[in-house]
ZATORNU-480753 format. One record per residue (C-alpha): x, y, z; residue number from 1; residue in three letters. Coordinates in nm, 4 decimals. Example, Ala and Ser with C-alpha at 12.3 -4.5 7.8 and 13.67 -1.06 7.14 Angstrom:
residues 2
<<1.2300 -0.4500 0.7800> 1 'ALA'>
<<1.3670 -0.1060 0.7140> 2 'SER'>
This chain:
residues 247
<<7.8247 8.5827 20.5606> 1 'UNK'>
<<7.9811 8.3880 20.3114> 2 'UNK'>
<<8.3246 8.5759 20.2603> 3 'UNK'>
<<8.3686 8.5168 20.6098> 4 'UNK'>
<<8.2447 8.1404 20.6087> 5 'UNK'>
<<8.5122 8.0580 20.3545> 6 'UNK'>
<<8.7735 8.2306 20.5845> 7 'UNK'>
<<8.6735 7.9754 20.8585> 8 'UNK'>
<<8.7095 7.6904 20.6411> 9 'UNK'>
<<9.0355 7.8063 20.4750> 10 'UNK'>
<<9.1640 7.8876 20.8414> 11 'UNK'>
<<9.0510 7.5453 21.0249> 12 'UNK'>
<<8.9433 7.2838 20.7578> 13 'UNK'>
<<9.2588 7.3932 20.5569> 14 'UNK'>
<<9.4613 7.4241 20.7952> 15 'UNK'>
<<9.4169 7.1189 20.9676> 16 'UNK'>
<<9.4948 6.9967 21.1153> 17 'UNK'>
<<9.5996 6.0023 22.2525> 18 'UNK'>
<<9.4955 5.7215 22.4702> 19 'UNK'>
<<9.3815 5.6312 22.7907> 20 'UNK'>
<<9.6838 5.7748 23.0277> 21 'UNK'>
<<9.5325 6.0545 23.2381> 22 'UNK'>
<<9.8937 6.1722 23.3067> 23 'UNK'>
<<10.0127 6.5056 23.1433> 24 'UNK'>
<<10.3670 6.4707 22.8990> 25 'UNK'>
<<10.5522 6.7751 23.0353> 26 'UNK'>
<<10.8479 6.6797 22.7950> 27 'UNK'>
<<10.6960 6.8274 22.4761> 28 'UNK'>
<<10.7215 7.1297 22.3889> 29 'UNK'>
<<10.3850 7.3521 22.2640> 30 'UNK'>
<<10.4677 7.7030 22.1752> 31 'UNK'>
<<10.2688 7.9016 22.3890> 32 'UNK'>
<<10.1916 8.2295 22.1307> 33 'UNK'>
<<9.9554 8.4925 22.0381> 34 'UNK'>
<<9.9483 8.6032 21.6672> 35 'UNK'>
<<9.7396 8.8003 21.4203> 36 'UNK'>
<<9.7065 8.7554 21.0819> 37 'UNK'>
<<9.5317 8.9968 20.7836> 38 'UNK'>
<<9.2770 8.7963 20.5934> 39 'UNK'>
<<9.2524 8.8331 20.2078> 40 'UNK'>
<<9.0194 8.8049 19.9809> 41 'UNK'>
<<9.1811 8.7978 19.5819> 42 'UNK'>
<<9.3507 9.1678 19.6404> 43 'UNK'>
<<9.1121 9.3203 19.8905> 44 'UNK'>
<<9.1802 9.2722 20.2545> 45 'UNK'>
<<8.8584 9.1764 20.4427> 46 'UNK'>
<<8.9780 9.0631 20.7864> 47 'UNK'>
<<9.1520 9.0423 21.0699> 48 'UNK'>
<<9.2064 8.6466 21.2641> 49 'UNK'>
<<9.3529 8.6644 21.5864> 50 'UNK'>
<<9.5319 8.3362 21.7248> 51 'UNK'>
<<9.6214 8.2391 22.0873> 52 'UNK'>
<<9.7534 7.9719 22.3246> 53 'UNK'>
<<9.7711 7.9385 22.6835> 54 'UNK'>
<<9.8462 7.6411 22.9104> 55 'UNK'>
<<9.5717 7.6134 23.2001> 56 'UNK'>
<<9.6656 7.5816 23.5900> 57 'UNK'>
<<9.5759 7.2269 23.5553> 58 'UNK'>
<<9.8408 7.1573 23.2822> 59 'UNK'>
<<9.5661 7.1590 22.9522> 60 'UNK'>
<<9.5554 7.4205 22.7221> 61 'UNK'>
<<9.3082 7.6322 22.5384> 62 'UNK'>
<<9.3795 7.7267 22.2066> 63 'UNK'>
<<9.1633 8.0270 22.0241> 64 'UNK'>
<<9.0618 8.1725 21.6777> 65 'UNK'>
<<8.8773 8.5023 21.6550> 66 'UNK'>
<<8.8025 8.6047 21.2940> 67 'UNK'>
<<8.6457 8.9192 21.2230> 68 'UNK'>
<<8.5519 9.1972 20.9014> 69 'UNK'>
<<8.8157 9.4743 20.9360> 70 'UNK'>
<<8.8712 9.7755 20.6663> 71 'UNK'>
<<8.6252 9.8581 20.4367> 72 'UNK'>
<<8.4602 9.5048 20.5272> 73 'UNK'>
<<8.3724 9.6132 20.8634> 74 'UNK'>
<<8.1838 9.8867 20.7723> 75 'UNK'>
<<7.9097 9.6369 20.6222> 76 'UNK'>
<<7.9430 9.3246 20.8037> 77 'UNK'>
<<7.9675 9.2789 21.1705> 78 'UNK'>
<<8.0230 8.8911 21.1374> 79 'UNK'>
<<8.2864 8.7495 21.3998> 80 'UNK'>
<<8.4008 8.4048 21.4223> 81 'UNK'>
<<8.5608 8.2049 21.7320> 82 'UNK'>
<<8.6510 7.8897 21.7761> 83 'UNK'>
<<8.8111 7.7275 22.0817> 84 'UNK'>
<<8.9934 7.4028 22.1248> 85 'UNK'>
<<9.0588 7.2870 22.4991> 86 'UNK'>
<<9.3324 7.0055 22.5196> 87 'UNK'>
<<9.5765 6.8501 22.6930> 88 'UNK'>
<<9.9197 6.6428 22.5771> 89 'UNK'>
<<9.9105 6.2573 22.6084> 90 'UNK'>
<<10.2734 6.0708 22.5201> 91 'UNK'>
<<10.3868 6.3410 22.3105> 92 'UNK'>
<<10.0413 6.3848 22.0945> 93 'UNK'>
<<9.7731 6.6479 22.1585> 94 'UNK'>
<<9.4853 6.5017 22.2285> 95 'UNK'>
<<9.0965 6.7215 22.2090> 96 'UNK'>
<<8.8504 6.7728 22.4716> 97 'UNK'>
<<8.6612 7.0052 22.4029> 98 'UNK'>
<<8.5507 7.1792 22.0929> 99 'UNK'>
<<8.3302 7.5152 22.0666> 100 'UNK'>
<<8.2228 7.7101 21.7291> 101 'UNK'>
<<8.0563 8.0363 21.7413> 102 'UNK'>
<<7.9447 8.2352 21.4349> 103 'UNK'>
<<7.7627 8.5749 21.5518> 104 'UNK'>
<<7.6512 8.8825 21.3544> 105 'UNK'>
<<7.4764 8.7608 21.0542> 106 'UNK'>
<<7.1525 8.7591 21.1825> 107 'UNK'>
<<7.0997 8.3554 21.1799> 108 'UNK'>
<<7.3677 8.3041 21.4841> 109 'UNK'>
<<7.5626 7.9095 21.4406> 110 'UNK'>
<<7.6902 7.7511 21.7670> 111 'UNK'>
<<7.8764 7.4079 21.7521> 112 'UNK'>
<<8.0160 7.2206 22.0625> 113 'UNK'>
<<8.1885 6.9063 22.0982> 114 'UNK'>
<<8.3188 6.6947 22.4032> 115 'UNK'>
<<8.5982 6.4334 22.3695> 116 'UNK'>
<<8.4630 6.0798 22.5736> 117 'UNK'>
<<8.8330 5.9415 22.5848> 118 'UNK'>
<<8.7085 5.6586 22.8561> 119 'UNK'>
<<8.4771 5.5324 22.5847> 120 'UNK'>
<<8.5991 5.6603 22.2693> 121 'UNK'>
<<8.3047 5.8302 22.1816> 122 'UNK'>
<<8.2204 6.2504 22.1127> 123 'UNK'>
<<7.9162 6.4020 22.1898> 124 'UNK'>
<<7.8297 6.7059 21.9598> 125 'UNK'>
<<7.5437 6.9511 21.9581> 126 'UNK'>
<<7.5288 7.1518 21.6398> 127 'UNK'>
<<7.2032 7.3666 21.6457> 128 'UNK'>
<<7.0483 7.2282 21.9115> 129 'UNK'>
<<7.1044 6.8503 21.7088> 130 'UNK'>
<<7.2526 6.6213 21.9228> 131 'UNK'>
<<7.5377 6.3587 21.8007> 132 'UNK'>
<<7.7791 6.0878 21.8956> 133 'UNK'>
<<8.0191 5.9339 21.6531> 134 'UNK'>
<<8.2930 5.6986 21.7342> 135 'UNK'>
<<8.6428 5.8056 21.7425> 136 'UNK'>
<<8.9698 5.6605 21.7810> 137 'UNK'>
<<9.3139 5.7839 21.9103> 138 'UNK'>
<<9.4573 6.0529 21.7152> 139 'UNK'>
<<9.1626 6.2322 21.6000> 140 'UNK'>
<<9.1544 6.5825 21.6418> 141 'UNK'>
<<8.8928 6.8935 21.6245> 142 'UNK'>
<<8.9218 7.0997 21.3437> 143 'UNK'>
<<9.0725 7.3601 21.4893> 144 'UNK'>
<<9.3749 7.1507 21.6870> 145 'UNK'>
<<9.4466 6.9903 21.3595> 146 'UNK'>
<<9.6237 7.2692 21.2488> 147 'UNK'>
<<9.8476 7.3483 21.5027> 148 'UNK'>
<<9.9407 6.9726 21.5549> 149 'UNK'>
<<10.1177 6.9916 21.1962> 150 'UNK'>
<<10.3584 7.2642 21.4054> 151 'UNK'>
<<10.3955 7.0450 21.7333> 152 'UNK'>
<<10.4689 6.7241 21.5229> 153 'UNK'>
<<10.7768 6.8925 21.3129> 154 'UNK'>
<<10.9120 7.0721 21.6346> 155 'UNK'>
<<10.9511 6.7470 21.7567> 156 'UNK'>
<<11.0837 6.6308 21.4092> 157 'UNK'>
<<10.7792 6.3996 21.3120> 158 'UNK'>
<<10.6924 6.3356 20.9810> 159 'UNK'>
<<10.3580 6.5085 20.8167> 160 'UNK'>
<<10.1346 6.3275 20.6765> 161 'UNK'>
<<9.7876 6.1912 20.7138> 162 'UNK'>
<<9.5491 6.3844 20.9954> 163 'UNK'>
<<9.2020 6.2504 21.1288> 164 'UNK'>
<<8.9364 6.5195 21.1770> 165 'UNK'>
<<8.6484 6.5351 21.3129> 166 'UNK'>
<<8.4128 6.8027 21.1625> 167 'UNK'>
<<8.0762 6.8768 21.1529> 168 'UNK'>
<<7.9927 6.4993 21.2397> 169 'UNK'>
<<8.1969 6.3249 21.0413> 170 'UNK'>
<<8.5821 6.2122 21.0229> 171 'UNK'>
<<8.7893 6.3562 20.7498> 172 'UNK'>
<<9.1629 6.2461 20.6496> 173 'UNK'>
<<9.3586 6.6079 20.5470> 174 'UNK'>
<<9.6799 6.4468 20.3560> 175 'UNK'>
<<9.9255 6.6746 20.3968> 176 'UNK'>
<<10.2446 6.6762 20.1361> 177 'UNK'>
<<10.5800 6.8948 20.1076> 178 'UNK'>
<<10.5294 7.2124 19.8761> 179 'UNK'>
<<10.9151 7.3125 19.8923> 180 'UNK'>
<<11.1032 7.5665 20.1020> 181 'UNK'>
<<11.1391 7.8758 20.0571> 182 'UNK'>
<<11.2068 8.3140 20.1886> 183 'UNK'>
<<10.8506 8.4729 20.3120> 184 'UNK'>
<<10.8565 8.8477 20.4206> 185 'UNK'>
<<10.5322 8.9290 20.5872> 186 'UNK'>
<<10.4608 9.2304 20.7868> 187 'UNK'>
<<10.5803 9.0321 21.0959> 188 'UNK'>
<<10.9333 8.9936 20.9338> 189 'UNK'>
<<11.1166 8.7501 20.7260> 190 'UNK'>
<<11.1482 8.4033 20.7622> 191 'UNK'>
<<11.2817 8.1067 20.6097> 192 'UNK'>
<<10.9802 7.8439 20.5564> 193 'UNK'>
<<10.8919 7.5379 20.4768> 194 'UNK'>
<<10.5825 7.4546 20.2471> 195 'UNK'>
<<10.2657 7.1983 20.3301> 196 'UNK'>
<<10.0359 7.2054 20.1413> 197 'UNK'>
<<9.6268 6.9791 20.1271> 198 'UNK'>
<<9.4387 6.8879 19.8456> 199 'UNK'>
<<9.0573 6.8427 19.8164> 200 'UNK'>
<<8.9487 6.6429 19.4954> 201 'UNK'>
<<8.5841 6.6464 19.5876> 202 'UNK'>
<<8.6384 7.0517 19.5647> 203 'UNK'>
<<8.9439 7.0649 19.3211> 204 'UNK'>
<<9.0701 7.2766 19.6151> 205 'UNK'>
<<9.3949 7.3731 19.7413> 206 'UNK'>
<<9.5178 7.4758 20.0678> 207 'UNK'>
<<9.8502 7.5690 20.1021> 208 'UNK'>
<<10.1041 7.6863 20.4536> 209 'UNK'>
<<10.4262 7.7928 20.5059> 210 'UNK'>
<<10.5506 7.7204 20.8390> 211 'UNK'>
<<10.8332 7.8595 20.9995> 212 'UNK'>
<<11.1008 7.6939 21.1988> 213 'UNK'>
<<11.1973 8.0474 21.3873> 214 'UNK'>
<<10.8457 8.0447 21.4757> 215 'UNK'>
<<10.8406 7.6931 21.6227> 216 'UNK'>
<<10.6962 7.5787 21.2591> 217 'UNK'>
<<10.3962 7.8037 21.3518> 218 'UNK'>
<<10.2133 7.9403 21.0056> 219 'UNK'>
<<10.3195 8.2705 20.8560> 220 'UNK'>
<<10.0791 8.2383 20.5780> 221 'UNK'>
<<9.7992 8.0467 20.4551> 222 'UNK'>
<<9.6073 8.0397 20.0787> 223 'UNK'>
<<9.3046 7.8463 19.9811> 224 'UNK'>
<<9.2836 7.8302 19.5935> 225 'UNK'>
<<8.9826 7.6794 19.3881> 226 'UNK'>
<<8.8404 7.6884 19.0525> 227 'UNK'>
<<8.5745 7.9454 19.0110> 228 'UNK'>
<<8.6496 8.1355 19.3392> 229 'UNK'>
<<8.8442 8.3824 19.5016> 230 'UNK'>
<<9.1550 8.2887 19.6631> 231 'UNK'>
<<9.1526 8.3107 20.0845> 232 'UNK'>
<<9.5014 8.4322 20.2630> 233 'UNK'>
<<9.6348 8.4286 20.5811> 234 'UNK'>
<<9.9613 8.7064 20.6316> 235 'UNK'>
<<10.1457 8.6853 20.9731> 236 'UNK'>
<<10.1305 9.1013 21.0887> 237 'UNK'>
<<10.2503 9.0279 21.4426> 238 'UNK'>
<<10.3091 8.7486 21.7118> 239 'UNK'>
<<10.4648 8.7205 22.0596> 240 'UNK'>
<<10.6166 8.4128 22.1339> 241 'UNK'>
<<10.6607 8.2160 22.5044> 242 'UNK'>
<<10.3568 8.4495 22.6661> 243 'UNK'>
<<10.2572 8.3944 23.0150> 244 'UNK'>
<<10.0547 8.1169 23.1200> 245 'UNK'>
<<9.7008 8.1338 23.1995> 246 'UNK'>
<<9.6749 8.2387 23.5549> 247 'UNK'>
């Protein structure tokens, strides 16, 4: 469905956005979290996207998206979303392994997987049953990491800027820049944030996210704006912070 399509793209391709060490950097710190967030679509709320992340007995961690129809949405479309990003820190930097897509309910189900070859910088994808491998280098990240590597990086007071992303078979560079600071009150509370925000010119689009340093810089909203369409939010309507590790 295509409403919900767009949220995946405004959530992951918006939104985000190292080398041969096999040790684990226990130094940095990732803000284990679960949050939920109502999806817009213009005025009318459409959806629900539910964000987690846990660190794995091993020391790697799995970071989720669910997006799903919710409110007068869900009584017509039964599409859900998830998309899973399993990683582990190298010298400060997350650094993918393994990326899965999974679009259900729409009658024409789309599955995506990717593994991370870090020994021979290479990643194997099967989209559709299509088979793939495209060369990558350090600091490349699956689409759904991306995002919450702009939040690591300015906890540990890095500078934004360019991000390497690998999606649907080919690399992308999101150029993030500073969209000023500002006073957000969401249904989650009120928070000082700071503004990033991406532009497409293929698209003319415009993704914008205010991060907030309470939150560990995690996002307490998120708009995609373009010509011609309907503008895609993100609202922060609850999080927990510091949850318990994955058992």
């Amino acid at each position: 469905m295509k409403k919900l399509l767009g949220l995946s793209s405004a959530i992951m391709a918006v939104l985000l956005f190292s080398a041969a060490s096999h040790a684990q950097d226990t130094e940095q710190k990732i803000p284990l979290y679960q949050a939920t967030y109502s999806i817009g679509r213009d005025s009318l709320r459409i959806g629900t996207a539910n964000f987690s992340l846990i660190q794995n007995k091993d020391g790697s961690y799995t970071y989720t998206s669910v997006s799903q129809a919710a409110g007068l949405a869900a009584l017509f479309l039964s599409d859900v979303i998830t998309e899973t990003s399993h990683f582990k820190m190298m010298s400060g930097k997350l650094q993918s392994l393994q990326y899965t897509y999974e679009h259900t309910g729409n009658d024409k189900d789309k599955k995506e997987n990717i593994r991370f070859d870090w020994d021979k910088d290479v990643a194997h994808s099967n989209e559709g049953g299509k088979q793939h491998a495209l060369p990558i280098k350090a600091g490349t990240y699956d689409r759904l990491l991306a995002q919450l590597a702009v939040s690591v990086n300015l906890e540990a007071g890095q500078t934004v800027g360019e991000y390497r992303v690998l999606d649907h078979n080919e690399i992308s560079i999101y150029h993030m820049q500073p969209h000023g600071n500002t006073d957000l009150k969401t249904p989650a509370g009120e928070y000082e944030v700071i503004g990033l925000a991406r532009k497409d010119p293929k698209k003319n689009r415009v993704t914008t996210f205010w991060l907030a340093p309470k939150l560990d810089y995690l996002p307490v909203q998120m708009q995609q704006t373009e010509p011609g369409k309907a503008t895609i939010s993100l609202v922060l309507t609850e999080i927990k912070l510091d949850i318990q590790n994955s058992k």
